[in-house]
N, C-alpha and C positions, 0 to 999 in steps of 0.2 A: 643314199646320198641325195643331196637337195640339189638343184641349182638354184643362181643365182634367180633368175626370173621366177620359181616358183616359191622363194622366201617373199618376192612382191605381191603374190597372190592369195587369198583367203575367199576359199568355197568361191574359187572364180572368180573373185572381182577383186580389182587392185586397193591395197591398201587405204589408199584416200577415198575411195567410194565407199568402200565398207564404212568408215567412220564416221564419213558423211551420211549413209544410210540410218546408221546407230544413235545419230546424235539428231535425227529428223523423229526418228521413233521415240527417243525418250523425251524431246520436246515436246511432242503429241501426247505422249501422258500426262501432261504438269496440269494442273489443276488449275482452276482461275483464278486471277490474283486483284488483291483488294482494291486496286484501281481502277479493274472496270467496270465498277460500280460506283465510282466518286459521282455519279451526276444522274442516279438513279434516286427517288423519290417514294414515298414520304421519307423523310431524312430521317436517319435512325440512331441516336444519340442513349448511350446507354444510360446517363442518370439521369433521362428523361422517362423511355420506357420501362425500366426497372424500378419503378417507384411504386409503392403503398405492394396492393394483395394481387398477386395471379394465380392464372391457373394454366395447368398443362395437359395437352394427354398425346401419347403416342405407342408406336414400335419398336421391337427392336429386333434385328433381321441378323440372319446368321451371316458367312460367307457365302453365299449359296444366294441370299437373298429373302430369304425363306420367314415370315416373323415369327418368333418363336415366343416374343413375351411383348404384353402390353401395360401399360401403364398410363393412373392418371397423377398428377401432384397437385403441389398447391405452395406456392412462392411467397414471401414475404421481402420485399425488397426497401431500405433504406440507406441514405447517405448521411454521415455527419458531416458540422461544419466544415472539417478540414476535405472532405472531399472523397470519404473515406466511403464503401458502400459494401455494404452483408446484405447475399441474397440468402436465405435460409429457405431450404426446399428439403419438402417431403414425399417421395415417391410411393406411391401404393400399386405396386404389380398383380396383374390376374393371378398369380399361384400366392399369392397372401404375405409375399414378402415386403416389407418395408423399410425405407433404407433413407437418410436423413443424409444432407449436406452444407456445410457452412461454408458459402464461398466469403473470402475476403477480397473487395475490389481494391485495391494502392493505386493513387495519383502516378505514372510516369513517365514522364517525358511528351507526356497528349497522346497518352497509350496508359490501361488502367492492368497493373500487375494482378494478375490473379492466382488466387492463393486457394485449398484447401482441406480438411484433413486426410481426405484416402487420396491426395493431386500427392505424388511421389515426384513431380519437375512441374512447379508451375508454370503458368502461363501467361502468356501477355496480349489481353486483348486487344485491337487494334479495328476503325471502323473508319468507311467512308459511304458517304450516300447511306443507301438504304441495308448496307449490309455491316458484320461481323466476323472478323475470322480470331478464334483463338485455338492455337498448339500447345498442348500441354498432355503429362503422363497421368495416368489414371490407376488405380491397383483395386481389382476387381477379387469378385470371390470365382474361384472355379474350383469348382470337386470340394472341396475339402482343404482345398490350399485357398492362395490368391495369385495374381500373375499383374504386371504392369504391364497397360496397352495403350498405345501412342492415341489420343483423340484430335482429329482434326474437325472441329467446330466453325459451321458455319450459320450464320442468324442474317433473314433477308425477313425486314419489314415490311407489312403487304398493308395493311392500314394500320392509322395511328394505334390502332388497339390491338393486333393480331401479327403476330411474329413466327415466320416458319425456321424452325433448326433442323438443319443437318447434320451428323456428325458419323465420319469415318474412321472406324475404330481400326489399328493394325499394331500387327508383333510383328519385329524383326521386319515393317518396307511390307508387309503380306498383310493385304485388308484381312480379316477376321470378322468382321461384321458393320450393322449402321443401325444410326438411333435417328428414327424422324419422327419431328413434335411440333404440337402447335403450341404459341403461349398469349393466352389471351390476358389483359387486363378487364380485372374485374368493373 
């Protein structure tokens, strides 16, 4: 049987402490958010950087941290008149795999929709100052199957020509691994 007084307590501390404990912690996780970057420099405007031929090369780390594959690509980026912009990218990985992507960038709302064919929940890119952040689903190959893994994409411009990407790959809220890239214009 409980008493009163110990239905107020968890592992020792009274119920408002615990949740004020809990909700300090999961605050302490959150990630940075695209505003504190609004007044960081060179200004990073995607149909400005994304335009003509790039180039990329990077990592790609397990959970662990560990890199397990590298890669270099190579970008082709245009807008049409309407504002409409396809980056078409081809990645060539150290084990000889090759793997092609058509993003489709959409006007919206001063946020550019992005779209593309293995994106299973597009995303919407969104920018201030010198940086990038886009959330979107990704459907990868594993084993033999595929699997969809949450990518949190982030793009921080270091000179007009040179743009660092990070991206946090997770299932199910559980990092799973990270993709970091440099992208030069050519």
């Amino acid at each position: 049987m409980q008493s009163s007084a110990g239905s107020k307590v968890i592992t020792g501390l009274p119920r408002y402490l615990w949740l004020l404990l809990s909700t300090a912690l999961l605050a302490g996780c959150a990630g940075p958010a695209l505003e504190d970057y609004k007044d960081r420099e060179p200004v990073l405007t995607p149909q400005e950087f994304f335009t003509g031929e790039l180039s990329a090369r990077g990592v790609v780390k397990d959970f662990s941290g560990e890199v397990i594959r590298t890669f270099d690509a190579d970008i082709s980026a245009s807008w049409d008149s309407d504002g409409v912009g396809t980056l078409d990218e081809v990645f060539r990985f150290d084990d000889g795999e090759v793997q092609t992507r058509v993003w489709t960038l959409t006007p919206d709302n001063g946020a550019l929709h992005a779209d593309a064919g293995d994106v299973v929940e597009p995303g919407t890119m969104r920018w201030q100052g010198n940086a990038i952040n886009m959330n979107y689903v990704l459907r990868v190959s594993y084993g033999d199957d595929t699997i969809d893994v949450r990518m949190d994409d982030w793009m921080y411009l270091i000179t007009p020509d040179t743009l660092i990407n990070q991206t946090t790959m997770s299932k199910w809220g559980i990092d799973v691994g990270e993709i970091v890239l440099v992208i030069s214009r050519k």
